[in-house]
ZAVEX-377806 format. One line per 8 residues: number of its first residue (from 1); their letters; for each residue x, y, z of C-alpha. Coordinates in pm, 1 decimal. Layout:
<romis>
NUM = A = X,Y,Z; ...;
</romis>
This chain:
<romis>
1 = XXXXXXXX = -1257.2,1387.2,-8083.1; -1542.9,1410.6,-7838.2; -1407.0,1109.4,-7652.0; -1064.8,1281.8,-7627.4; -1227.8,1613.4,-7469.4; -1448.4,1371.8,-7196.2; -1129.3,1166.7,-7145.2; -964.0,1506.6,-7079.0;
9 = XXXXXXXX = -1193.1,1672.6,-6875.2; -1234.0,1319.0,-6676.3; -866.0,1353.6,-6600.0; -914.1,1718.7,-6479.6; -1180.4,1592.4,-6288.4; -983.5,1348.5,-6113.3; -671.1,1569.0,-6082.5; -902.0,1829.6,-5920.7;
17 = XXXXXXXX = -1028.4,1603.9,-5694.7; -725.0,1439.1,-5589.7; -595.9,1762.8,-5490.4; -872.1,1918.8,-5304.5; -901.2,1567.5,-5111.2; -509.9,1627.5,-5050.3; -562.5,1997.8,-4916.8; -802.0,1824.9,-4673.2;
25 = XXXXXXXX = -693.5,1479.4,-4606.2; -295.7,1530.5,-4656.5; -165.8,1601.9,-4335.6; -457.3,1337.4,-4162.9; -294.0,1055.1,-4419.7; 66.1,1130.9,-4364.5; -19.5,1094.4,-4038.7; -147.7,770.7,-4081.9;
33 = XXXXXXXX = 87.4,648.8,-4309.4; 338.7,771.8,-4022.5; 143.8,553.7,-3742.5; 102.5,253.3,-3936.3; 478.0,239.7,-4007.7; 524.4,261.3,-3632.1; 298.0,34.4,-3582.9; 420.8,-248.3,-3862.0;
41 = XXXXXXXX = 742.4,-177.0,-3702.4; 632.2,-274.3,-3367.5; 452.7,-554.6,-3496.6; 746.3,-678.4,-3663.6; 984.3,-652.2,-3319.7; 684.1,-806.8,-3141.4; 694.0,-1118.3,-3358.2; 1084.5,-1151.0,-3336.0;
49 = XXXXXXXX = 1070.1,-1108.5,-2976.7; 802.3,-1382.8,-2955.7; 1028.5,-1595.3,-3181.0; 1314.0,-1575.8,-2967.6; 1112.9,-1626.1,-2684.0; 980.0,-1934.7,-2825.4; 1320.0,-2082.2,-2885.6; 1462.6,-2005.7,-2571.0;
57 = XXXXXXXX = 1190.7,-2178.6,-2456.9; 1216.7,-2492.0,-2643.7; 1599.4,-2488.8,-2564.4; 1509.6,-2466.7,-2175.4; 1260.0,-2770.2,-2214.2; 1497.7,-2997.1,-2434.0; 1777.5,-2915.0,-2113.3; 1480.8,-2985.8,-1847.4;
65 = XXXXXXXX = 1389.0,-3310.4,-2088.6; 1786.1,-3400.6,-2032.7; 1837.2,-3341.0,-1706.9; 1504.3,-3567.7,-1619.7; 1624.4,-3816.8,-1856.4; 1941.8,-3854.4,-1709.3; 1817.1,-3842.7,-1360.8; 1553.4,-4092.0,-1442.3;
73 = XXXXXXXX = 1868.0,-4312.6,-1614.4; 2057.4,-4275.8,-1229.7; 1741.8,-4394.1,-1042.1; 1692.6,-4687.3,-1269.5; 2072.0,-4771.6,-1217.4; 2057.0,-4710.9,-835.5; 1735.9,-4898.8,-824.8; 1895.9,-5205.0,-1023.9;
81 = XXXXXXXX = 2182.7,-5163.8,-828.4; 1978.8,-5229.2,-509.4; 1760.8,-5513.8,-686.2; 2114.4,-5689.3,-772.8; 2231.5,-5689.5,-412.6; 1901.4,-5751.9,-234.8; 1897.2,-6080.8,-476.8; 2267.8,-6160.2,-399.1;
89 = XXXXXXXX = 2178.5,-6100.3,-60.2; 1872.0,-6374.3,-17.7; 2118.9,-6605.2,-248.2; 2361.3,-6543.2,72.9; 2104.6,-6651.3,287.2; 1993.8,-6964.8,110.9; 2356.0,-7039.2,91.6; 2371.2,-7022.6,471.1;
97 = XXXXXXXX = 2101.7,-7206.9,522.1; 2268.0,-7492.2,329.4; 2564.5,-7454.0,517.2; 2370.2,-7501.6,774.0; 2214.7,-7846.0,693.8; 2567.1,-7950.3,599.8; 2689.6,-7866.2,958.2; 2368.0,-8008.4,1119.6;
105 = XXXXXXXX = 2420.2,-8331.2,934.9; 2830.8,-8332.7,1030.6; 2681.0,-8286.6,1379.4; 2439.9,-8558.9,1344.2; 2716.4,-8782.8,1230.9; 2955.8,-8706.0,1481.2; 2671.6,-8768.3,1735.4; 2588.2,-9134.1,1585.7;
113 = X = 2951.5,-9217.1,1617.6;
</romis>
C-alpha cells in the first residue's frame, strides 16, 4: 500500500506541476508551437521552391548543352565542307598543271615537226 500512496502523490505531484508550468508557460508555448509551424511551413515551401529551381535549371543547361552540341555539329560540317573543296580545289590545280605538260609537250611536238 505505501507504494500505491507515493505512486499517487507522485502523480499529484506531477499533475500539479504540469499545471502551474501551464499557467506560466502556456500562452509562451502555444506561441511557439504557433511559430515553429510557420516556420516548418516556410521551410518546407523554401525547399520546393529550391527544387523547382534546381530543375528548371538542369532543363535550361541540357537545352544550352543542345543547342552547343548542335552548333558545334554545323561548324564541324561547314568546316569539312570547306576541307572537301579546298582539297578538290588543289586536285583542280594539279590537274591543270598536267594539262598543262600535255599541251606543252603537243606544243613541243608540233614545233619539232
Amino acid at each position: 500500500m505505501a507504494k500505491k500512496s507515493e505512486e499517487s502523490n507522485s502523480n499529484q505531484v506531477d499533475s500539479r506541476i504540469a499545471a502551474v508550468r501551464d499557467l506560466i508557460f502556456g500562452e509562451n508555448i502555444q506561441q511557439y508551437n504557433t511559430e515553429f509551424s510557420d516556420l516548418y511551413k516556410k521551410i518546407e515551401n523554401l525547399q520546393e521552391e529550391t527544387r523547382k529551381s534546381l530543375s528548371d535549371s538542369v532543363i535550361n543547361l541540357e537545352n544550352k548543352l543542345a543547342d552547343l552540341e548542335s552548333l558545334m555539329e554545323h561548324k564541324i560540317q561547314d568546316l569539312t565542307e570547306d576541307l572537301d573543296k579546298k582539297i578538290a580545289d588543289l586536285d583542280d590545280e594539279k590537274t591543270d598543271r598536267r594539262k598543262l605538260g600535255k599541251a606543252l609537250e603537243k606544243i613541243a611536238l608540233m614545233l619539232q615537226e
